[in-house]
TIVO-2410 file (N, C-alpha, C; in nm, 3 decimals):
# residues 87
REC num residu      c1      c2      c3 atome chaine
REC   1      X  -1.187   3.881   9.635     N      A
REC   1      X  -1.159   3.995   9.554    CA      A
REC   1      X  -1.217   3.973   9.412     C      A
REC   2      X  -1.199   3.823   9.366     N      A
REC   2      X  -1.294   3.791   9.244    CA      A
REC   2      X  -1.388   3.884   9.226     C      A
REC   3      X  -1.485   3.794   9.345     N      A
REC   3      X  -1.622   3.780   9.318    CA      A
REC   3      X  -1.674   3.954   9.340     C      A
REC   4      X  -1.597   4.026   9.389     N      A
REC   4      X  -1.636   4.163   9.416    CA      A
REC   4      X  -1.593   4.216   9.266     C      A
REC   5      X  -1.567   4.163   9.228     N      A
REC   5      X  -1.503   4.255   9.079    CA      A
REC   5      X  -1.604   4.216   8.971     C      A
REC   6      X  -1.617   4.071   8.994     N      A
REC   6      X  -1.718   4.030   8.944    CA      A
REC   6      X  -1.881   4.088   8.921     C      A
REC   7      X  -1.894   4.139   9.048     N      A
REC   7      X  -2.025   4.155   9.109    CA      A
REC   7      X  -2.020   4.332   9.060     C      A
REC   8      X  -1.939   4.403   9.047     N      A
REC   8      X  -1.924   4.525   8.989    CA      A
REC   8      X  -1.903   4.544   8.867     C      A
REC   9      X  -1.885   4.426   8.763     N      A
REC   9      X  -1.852   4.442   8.668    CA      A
REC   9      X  -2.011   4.424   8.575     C      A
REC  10      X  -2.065   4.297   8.646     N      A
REC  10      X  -2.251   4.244   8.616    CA      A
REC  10      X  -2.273   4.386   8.659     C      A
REC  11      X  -2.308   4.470   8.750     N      A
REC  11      X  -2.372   4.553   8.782    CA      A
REC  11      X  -2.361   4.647   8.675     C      A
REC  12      X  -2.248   4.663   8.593     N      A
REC  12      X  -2.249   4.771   8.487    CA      A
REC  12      X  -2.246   4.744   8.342     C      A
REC  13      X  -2.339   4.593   8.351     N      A
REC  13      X  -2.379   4.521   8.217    CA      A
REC  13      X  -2.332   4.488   8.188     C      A
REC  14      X  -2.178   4.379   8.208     N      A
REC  14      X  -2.160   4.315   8.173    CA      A
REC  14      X  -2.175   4.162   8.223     C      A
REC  15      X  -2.157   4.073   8.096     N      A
REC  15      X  -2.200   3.941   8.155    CA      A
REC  15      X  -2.064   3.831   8.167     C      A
REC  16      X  -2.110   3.787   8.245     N      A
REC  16      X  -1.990   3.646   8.232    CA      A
REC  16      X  -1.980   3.527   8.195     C      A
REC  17      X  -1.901   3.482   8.136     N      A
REC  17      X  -1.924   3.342   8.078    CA      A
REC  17      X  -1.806   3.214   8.114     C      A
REC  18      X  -1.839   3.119   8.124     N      A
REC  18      X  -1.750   3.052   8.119    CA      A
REC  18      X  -1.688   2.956   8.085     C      A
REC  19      X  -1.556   2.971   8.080     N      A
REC  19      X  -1.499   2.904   7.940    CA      A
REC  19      X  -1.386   2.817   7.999     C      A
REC  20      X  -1.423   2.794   8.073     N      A
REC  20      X  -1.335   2.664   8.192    CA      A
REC  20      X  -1.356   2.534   8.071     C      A
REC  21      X  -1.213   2.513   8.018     N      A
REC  21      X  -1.253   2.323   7.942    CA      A
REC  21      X  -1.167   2.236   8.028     C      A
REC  22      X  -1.180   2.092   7.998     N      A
REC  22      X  -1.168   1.986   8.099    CA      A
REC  22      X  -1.033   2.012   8.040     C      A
REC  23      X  -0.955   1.883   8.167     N      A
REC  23      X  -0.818   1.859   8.133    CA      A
REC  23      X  -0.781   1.734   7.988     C      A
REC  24      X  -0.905   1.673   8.014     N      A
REC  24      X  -0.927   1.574   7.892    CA      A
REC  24      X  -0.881   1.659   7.736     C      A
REC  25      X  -1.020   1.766   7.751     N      A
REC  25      X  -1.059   1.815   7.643    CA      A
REC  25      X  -0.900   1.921   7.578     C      A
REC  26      X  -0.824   1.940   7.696     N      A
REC  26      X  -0.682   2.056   7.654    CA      A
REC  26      X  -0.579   1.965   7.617     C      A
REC  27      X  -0.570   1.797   7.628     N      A
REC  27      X  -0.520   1.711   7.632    CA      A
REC  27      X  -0.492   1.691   7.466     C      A
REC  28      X  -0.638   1.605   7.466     N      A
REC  28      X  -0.658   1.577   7.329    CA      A
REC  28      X  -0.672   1.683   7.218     C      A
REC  29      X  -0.673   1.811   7.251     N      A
REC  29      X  -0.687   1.914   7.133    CA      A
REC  29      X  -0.479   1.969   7.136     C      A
REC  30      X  -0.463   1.979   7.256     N      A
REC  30      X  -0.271   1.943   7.200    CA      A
REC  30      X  -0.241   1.882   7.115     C      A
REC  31      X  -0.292   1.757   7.132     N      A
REC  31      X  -0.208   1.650   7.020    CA      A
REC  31      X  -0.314   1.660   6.853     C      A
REC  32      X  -0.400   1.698   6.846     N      A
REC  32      X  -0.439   1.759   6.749    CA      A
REC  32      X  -0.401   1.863   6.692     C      A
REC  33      X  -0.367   1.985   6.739     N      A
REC  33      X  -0.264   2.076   6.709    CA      A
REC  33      X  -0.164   2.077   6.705     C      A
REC  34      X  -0.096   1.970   6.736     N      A
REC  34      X   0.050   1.926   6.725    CA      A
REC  34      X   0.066   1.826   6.616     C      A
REC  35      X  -0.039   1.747   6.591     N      A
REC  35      X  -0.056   1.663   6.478    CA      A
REC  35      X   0.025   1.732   6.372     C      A
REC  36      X  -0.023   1.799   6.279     N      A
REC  36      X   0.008   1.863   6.212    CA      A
REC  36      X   0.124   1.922   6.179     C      A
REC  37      X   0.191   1.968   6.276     N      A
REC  37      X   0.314   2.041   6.282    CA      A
REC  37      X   0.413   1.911   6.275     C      A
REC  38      X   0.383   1.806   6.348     N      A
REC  38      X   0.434   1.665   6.378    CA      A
REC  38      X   0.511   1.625   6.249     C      A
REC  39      X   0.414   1.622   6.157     N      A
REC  39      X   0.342   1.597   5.964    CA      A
REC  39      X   0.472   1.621   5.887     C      A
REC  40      X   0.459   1.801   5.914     N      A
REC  40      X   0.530   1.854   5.849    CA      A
REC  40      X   0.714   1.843   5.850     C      A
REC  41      X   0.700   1.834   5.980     N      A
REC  41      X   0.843   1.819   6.016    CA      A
REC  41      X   0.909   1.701   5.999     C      A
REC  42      X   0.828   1.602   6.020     N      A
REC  42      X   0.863   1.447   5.937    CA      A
REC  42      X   0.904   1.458   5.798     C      A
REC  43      X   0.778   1.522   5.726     N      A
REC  43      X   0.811   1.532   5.603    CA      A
REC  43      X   0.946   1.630   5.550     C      A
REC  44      X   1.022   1.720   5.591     N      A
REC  44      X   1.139   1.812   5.592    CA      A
REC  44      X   1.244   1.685   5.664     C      A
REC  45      X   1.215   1.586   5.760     N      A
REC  45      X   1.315   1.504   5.771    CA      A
REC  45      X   1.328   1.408   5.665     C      A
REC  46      X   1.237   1.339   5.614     N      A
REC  46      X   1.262   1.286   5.500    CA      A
REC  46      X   1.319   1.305   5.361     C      A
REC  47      X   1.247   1.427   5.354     N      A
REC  47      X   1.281   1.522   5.195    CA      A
REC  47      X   1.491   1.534   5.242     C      A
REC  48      X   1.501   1.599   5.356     N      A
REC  48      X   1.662   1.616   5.356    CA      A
REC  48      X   1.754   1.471   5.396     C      A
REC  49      X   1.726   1.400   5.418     N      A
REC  49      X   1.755   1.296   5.468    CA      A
REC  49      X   1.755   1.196   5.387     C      A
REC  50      X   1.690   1.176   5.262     N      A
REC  50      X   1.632   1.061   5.198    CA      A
REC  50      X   1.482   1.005   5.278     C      A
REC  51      X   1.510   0.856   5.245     N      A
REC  51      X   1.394   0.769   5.277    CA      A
REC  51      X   1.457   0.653   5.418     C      A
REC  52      X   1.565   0.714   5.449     N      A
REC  52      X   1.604   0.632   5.552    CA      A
REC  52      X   1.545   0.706   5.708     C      A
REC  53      X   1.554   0.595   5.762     N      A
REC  53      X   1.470   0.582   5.898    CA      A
REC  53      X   1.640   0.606   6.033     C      A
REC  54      X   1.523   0.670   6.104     N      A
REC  54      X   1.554   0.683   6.218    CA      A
REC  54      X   1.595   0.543   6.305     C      A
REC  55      X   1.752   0.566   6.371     N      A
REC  55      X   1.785   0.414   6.411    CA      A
REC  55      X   1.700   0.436   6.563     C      A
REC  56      X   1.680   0.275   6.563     N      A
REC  56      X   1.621   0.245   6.736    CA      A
REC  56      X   1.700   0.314   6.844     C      A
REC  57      X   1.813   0.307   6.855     N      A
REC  57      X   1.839   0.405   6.989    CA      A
REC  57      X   1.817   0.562   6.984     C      A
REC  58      X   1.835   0.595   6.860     N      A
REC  58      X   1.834   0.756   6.847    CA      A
REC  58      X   1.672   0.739   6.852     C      A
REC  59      X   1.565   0.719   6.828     N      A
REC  59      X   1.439   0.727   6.870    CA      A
REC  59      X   1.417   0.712   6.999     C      A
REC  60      X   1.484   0.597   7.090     N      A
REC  60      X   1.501   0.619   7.209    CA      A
REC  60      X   1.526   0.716   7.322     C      A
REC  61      X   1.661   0.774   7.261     N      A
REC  61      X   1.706   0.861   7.288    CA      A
REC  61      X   1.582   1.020   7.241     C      A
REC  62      X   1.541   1.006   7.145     N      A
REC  62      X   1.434   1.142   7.137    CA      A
REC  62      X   1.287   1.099   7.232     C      A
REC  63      X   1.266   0.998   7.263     N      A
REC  63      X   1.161   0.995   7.335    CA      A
REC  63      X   1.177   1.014   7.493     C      A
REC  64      X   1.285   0.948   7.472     N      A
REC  64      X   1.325   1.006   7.685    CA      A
REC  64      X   1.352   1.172   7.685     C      A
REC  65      X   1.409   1.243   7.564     N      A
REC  65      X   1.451   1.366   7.600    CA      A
REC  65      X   1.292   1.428   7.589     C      A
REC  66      X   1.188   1.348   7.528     N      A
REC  66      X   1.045   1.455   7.525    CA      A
REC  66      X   1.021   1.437   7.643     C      A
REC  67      X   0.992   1.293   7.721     N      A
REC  67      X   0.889   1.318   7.816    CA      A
REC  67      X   1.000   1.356   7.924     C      A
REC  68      X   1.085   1.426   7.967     N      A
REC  68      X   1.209   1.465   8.018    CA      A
REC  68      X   1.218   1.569   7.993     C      A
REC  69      X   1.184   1.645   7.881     N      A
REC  69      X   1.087   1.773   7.858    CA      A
REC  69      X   0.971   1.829   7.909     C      A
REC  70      X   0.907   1.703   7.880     N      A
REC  70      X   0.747   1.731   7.961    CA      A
REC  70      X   0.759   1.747   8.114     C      A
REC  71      X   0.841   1.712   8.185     N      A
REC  71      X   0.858   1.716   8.349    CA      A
REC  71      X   0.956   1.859   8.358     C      A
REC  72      X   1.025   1.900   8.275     N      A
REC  72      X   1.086   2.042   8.327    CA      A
REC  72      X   0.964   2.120   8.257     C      A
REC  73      X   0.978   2.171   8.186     N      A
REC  73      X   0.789   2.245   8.144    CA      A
REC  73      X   0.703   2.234   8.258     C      A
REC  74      X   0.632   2.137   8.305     N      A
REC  74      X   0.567   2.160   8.404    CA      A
REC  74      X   0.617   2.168   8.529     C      A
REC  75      X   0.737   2.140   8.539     N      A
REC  75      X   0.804   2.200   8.677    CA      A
REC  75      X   0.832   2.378   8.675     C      A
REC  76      X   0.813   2.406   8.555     N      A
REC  76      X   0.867   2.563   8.523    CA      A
REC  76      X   0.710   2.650   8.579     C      A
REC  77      X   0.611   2.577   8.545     N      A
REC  77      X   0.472   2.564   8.568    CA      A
REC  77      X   0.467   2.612   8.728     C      A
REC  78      X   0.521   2.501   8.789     N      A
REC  78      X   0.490   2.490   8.959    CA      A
REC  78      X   0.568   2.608   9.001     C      A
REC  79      X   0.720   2.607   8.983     N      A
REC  79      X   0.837   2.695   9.007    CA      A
REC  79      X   0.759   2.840   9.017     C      A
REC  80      X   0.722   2.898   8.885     N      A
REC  80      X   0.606   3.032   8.856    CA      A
REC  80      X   0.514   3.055   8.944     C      A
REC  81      X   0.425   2.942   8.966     N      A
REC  81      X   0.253   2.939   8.999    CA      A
REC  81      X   0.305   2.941   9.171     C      A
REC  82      X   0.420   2.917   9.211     N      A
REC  82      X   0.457   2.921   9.375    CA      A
REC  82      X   0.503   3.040   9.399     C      A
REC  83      X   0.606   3.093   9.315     N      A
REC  83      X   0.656   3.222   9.338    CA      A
REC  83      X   0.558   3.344   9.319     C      A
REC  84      X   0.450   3.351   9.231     N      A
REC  84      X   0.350   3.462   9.230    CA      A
REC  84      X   0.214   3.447   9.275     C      A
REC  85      X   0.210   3.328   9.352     N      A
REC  85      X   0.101   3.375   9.440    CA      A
REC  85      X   0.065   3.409   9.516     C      A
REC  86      X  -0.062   3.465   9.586     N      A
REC  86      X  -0.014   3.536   9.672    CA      A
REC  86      X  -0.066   3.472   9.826     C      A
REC  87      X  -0.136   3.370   9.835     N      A
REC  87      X  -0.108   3.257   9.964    CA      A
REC  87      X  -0.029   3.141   9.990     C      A
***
């Protein structure tokens, strides 16, 4: 069904391009765009907080709840991408 839509769409001048990027390339431009935001929010923990640091378990504790994050997010991913497709 694409490629027929495709093939009707070239036929009436338009062109196609494509803009497929690697998984590398969506990888490393996340954490570049997240950099930043990262920055800022450090800096608002510090400014309210003082100059004191984050204790070792509570960093612990925020790093298991990210990548524990990262596995429901992309399970929300699969959950979606199963329910609306259509084979």
């Amino acid at each position: 069904m694409f490629l027929e839509k495709k093939a009707a769409l070239e036929a009436e001048g338009f062109e196609a391009h494509d803009l497929t990027i690697s998984a590398v390339y969506a990888n490393v431009m996340a954490v570049v765009l997240a950099l930043p935001i990262l920055l800022v929010l450090l800096a608002v923990f510090v400014w309210k907080n003082g100059h004191g640091s984050i204790s070792s378990p509570m960093l612990l504790v925020v790093l298991v709840l990210y990548f524990l994050l990262i596995v429901v997010h992309e399970a929300i991913h699969g959950l979606f991408w199963s329910f609306f497709r259509k084979k």
